[in-house]
C-alpha positions in Angstrom: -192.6 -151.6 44.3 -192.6 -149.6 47.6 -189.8 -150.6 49.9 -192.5 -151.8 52.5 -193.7 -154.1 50.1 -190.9 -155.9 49.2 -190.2 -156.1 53.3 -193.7 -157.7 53.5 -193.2 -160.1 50.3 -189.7 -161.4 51.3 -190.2 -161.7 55.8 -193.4 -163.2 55.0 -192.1 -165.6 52.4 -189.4 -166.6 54.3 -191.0 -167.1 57.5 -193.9 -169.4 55.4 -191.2 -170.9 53.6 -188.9 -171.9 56.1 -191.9 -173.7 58.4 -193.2 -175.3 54.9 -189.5 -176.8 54.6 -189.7 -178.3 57.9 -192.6 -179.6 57.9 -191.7 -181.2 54.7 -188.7 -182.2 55.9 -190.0 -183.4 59.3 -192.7 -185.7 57.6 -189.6 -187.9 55.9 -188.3 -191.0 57.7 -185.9 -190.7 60.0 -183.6 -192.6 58.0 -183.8 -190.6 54.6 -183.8 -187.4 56.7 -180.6 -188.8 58.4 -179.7 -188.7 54.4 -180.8 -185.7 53.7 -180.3 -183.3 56.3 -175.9 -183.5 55.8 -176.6 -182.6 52.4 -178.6 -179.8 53.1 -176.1 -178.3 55.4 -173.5 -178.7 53.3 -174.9 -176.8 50.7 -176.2 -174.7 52.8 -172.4 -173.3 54.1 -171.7 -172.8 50.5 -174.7 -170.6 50.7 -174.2 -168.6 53.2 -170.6 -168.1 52.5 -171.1 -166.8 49.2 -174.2 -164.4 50.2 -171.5 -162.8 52.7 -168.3 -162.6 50.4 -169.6 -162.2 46.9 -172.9 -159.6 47.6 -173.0 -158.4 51.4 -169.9 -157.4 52.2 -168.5 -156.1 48.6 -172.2 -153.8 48.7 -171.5 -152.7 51.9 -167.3 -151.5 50.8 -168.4 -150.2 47.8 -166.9 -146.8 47.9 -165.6 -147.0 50.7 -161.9 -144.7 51.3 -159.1 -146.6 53.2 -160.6 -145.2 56.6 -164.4 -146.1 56.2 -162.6 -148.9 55.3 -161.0 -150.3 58.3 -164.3 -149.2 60.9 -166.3 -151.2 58.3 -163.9 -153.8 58.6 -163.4 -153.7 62.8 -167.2 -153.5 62.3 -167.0 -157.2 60.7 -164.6 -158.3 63.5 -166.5 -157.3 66.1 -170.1 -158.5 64.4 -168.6 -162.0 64.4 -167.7 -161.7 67.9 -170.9 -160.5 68.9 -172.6 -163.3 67.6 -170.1 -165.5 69.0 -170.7 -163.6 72.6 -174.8 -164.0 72.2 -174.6 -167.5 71.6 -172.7 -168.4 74.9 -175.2 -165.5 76.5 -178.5 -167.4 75.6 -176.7 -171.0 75.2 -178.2 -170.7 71.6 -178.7 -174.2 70.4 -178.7 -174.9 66.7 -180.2 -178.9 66.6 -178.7 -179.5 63.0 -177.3 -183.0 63.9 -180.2 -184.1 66.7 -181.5 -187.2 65.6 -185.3 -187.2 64.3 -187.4 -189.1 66.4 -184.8 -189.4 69.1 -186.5 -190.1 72.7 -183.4 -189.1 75.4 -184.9 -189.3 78.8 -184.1 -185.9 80.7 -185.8 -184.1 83.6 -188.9 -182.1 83.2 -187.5 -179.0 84.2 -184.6 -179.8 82.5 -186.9 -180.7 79.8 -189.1 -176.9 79.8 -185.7 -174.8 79.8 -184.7 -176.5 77.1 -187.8 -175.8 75.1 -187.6 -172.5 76.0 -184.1 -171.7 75.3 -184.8 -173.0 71.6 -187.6 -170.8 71.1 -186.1 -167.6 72.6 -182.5 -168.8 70.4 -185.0 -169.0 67.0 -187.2 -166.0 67.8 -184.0 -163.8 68.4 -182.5 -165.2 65.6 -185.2 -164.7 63.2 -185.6 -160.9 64.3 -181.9 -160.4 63.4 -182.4 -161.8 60.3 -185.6 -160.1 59.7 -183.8 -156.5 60.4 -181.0 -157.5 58.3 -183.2 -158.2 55.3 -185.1 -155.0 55.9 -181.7 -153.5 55.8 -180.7 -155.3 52.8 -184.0 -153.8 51.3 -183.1 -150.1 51.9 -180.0 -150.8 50.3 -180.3 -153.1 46.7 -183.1 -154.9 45.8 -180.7 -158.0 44.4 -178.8 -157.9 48.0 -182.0 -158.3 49.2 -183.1 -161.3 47.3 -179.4 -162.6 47.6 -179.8 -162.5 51.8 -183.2 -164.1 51.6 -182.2 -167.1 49.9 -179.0 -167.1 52.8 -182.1 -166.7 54.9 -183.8 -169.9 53.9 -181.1 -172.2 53.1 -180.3 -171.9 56.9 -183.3 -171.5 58.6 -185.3 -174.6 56.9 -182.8 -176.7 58.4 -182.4 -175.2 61.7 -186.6 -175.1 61.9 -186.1 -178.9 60.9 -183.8 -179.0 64.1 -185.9 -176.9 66.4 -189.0 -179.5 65.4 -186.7 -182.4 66.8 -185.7 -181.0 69.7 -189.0 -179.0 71.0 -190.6 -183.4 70.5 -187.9 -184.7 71.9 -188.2 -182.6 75.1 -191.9 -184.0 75.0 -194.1 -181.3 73.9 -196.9 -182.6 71.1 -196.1 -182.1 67.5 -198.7 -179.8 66.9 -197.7 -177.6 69.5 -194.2 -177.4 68.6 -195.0 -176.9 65.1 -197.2 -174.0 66.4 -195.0 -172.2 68.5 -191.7 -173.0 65.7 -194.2 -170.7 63.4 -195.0 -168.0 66.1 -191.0 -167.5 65.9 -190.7 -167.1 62.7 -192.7 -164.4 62.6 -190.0 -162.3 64.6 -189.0 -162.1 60.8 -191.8 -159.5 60.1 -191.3 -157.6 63.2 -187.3 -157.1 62.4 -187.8 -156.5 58.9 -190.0 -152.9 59.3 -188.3 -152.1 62.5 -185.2 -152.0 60.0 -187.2 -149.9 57.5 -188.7 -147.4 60.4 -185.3 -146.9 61.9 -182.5 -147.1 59.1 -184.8 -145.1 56.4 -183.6 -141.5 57.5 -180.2 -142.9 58.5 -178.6 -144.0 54.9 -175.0 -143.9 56.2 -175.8 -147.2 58.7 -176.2 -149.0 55.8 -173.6 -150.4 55.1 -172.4 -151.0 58.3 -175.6 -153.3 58.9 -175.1 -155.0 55.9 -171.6 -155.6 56.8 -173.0 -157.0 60.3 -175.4 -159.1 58.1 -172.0 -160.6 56.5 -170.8 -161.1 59.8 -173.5 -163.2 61.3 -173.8 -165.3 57.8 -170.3 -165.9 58.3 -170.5 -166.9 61.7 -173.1 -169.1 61.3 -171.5 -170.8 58.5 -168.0 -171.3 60.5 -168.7 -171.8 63.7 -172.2 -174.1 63.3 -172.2 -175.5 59.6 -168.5 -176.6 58.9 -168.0 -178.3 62.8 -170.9 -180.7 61.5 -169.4 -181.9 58.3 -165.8 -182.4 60.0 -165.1 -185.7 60.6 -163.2 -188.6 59.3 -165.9 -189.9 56.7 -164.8 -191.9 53.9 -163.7 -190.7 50.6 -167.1 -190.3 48.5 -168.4 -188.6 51.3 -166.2 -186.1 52.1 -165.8 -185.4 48.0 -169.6 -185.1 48.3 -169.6 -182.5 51.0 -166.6 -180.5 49.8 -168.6 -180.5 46.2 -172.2 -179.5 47.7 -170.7 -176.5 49.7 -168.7 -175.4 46.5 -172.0 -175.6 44.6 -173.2 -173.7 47.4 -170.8 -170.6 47.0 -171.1 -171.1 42.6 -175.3 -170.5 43.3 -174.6 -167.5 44.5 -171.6 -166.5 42.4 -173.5 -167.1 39.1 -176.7 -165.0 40.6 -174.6 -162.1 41.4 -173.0 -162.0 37.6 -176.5 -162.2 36.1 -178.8 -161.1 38.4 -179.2 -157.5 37.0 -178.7 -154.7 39.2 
């Protein structure tokens, strides 16, 4: 199957998938998705942690000599704080913990540039990814399908969050469930800008895969783990420990028998 195709098949899934998850999600109580939603996350950082360390990253060192190496491994540095740098740039808001259905009372223009710094946040966000999984195309097929999973096990819950927040700020439900979709299709757009500007440049590769660790990574340090912290009781916090090892054991098992 032509690289373009699998592009096409994998952006488009994800971006149908992901909105399909919310609005699934979003159509639950607030209660059960109070449930639900720490669950998902937690499982969700296992994801993500094990699509970086156990397929991204050791695809992107393969072969590597001792100096590729190290500006491979700088390049992982410095991915992580870029990401870091962008979020304070954009104040790029993540709702994973807003409560569903909440109704704080904030100004109306306090109100818009909130709604619009969670749709520019998303829409970058999802033409990263979508350039990353392009990328992860170009290079293995199985990395590929290994980043798209990543893909949706954090973006169904951030769309989830993106939902609350674009209602809360008072904008109809149909509207923000419109415009959450528009974003997601920044995944189509990144995916063959990767493919028309990384085809004749094989060498980038790897260091855009290792930048795809990077940001998987980020996300799952710096936004996942801070929302399970917390003095919780014992069951709970054995709960969330297991569900993010289950996480990482996913992707561990897929990459033993996944062929390829």
């Amino acid at each position: 199957m032509a690289n373009w195709v699998w592009v096409l098949t994998l952006t488009g899934a994800g971006a149908l998938a992901s909105t399909s998850g919310a609005i699934l999600l979003a159509s639950l109580g607030s209660r059960l998705l109070a449930r639900l939603v720490p669950a998902l996350v937690s499982f969700s950082t296992g994801v993500l942690l094990g699509a970086a360390c156990l397929d991204l990253l050791p695809t992107a060192f393969s072969g590597a000599d001792q100096q590729r190496g190290v500006n491979l491994g700088l390049t992982l540095a410095l991915g992580v704080l870029s990401f870091f740098a962008l979020e304070k740039l954009i104040h790029w808001h993540h709702a994973h913990d807003i409560e569903p259905g909440s109704q704080a009372a904030v100004p109306r223009a306090e109100e818009r540039a909130t709604a619009v710094m969670v749709l520019t946040g998303t829409s970058l966000h999802n033409l990263i990814a979508g350039v990353l999984l392009g990328a992860a195309v170009l290079a293995d097929h199985k990395t590929a399908l290994l980043l798209f999973a990543a893909i949706l096990a954090h973006h169904i819950p951030q769309q989830v969050g993106d939902l609350s927040v674009l209602v809360m700020t008072g904008m109809g439900r149909l509207r923000a469930l419109l415009l959450t979709i528009t974003s997601s299709l920044a995944l189509l757009a990144g995916g063959f800008i990767a493919l028309v500007c990384l085809r004749g440049v094989p060498g980038a590769l790897a260091y855009v895969l290792t930048v795809a660790g990077a940001s998987l990574i980020y996300i799952a340090l710096a936004d996942l783990i801070p929302r399970l912290r917390g003095h919780h009781p014992g069951r709970r916090a054995t709960l969330t420990v297991t569900l993010v090892a289950s996480g990482i054991a996913v992707i561990y098992l897929v990459v033993r028998l996944l062929p390829g």
